[in-house]
C-alpha positions as a printed NumPy array, in Angstrom:
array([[  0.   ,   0.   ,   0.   ],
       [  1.736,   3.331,  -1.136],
       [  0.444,   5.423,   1.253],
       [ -0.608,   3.178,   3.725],
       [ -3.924,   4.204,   3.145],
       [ -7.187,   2.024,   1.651],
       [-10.217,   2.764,   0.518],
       [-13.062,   1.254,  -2.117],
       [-15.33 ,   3.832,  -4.476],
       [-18.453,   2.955,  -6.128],
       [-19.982,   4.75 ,  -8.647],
       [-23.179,   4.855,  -9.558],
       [-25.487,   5.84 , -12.408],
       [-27.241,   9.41 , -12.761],
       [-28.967,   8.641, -16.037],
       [-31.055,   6.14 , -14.773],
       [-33.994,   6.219, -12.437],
       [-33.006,   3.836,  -9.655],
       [-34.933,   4.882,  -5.976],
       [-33.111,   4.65 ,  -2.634],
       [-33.325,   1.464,  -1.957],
       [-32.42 ,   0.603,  -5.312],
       [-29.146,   2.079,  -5.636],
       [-28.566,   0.797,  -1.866],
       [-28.858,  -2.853,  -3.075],
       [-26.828,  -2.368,  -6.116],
       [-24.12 ,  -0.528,  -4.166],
       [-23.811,  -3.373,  -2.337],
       [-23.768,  -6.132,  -4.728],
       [-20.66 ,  -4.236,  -6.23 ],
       [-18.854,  -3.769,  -2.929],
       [-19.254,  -7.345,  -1.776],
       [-18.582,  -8.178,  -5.347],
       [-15.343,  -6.65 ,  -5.624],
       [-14.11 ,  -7.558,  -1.903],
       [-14.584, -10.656,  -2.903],
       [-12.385, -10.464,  -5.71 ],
       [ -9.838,  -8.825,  -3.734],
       [ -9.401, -11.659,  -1.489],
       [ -8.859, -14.005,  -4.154],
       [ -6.031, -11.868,  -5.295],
       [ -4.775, -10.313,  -2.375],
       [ -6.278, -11.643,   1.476],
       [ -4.065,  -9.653,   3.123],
       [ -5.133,  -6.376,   1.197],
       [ -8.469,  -6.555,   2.292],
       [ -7.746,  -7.782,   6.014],
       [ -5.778,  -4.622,   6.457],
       [ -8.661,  -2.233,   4.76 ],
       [-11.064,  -3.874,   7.636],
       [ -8.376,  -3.005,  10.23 ],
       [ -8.501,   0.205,   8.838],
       [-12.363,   0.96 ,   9.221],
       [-13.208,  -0.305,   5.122],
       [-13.346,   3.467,   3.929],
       [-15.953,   3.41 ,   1.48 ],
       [-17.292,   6.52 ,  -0.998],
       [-20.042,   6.911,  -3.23 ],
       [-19.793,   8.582,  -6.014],
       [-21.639,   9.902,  -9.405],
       [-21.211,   9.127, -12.99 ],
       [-23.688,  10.656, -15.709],
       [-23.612,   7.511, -18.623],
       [-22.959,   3.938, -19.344],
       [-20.287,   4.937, -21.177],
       [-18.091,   6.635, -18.187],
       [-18.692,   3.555, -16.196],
       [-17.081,   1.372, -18.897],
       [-14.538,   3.966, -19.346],
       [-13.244,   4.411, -15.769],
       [-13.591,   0.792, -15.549],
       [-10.965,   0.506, -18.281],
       [ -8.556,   2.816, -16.951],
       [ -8.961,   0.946, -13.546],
       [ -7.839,  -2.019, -15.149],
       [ -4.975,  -0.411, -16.751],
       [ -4.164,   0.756, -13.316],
       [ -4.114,  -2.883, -12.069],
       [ -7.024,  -2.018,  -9.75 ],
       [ -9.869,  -4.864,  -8.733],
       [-12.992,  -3.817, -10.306],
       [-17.087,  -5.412, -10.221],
       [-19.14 ,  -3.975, -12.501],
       [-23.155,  -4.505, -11.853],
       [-25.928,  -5.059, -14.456],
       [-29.168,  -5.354, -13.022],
       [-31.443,  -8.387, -13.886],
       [-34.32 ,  -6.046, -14.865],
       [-37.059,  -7.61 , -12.148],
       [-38.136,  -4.451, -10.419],
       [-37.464,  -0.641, -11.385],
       [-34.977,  -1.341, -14.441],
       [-34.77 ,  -2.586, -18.167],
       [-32.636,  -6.062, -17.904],
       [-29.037,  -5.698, -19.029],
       [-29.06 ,  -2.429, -17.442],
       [-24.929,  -1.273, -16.5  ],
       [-26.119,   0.646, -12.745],
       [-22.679,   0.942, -10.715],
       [-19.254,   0.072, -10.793],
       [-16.833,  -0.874,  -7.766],
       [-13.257,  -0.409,  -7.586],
       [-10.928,  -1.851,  -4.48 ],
       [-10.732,  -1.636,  -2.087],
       [ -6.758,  -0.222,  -2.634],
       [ -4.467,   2.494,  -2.111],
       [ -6.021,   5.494,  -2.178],
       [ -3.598,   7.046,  -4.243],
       [ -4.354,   4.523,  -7.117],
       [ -7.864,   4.583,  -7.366],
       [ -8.052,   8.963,  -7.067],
       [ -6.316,   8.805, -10.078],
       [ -9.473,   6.757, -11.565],
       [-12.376,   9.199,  -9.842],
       [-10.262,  11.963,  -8.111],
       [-12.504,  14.258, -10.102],
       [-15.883,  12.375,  -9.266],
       [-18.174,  13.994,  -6.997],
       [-19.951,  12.201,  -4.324],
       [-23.83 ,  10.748,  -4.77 ]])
């Protein structure tokens, strides 16, 4: 970890009309997602982001096609990523891209992914 610090973003969707509770279960299905991935990889990675308090933030994207593309240069970047598409049983069209988790990792790494991303 370069700075010693760790942290995990999601991003979520502004296009779409997703309620509350909505984006709170797809949120969720990315973080676990991509934690889970991360322990495949890298166990001791996410033991020590759960010693540090598993940092988490939220953040916005406007389109489909910023998710893909921050989810590209994430991958570039070496980073874990889970990208979501919803089933399509309740507020959605099936197929539908809604969020996008990256890490948890060094901070440093993933700000240069969404540094510029504001929060939801």
């Amino acid at each position: 970890m370069r700075n010693g610090k760790l942290k995990q973003v999601i991003l979520v969707r502004t296009d779409i009309k997703m309620g509350k509770g909505k984006i709170a279960s797809q949120v969720a299905h990315a973080s676990v997602d991509a934690v889970l991935k991360t322990l495949r990889r890298n166990p001791f990675k996410v033991m020590y982001w759960r010693r540090e308090g598993m940092k988490k933030s939220v953040l916005k994207v406007s389109s489909a096609e910023h998710l893909i593309k921050l989810r590209d240069k994430a991958e570039m970047l070496g980073l874990t990523t889970s990208l979501i598409i919803d089933a399509g049983r309740t507020q959605i069209r099936p197929n539908t891209m809604t969020c996008l988790a990256i890490g948890p990792d060094a901070e440093d790494r993933i700000d240069k992914v969404t540094g510029d991303l504001k929060l939801l």
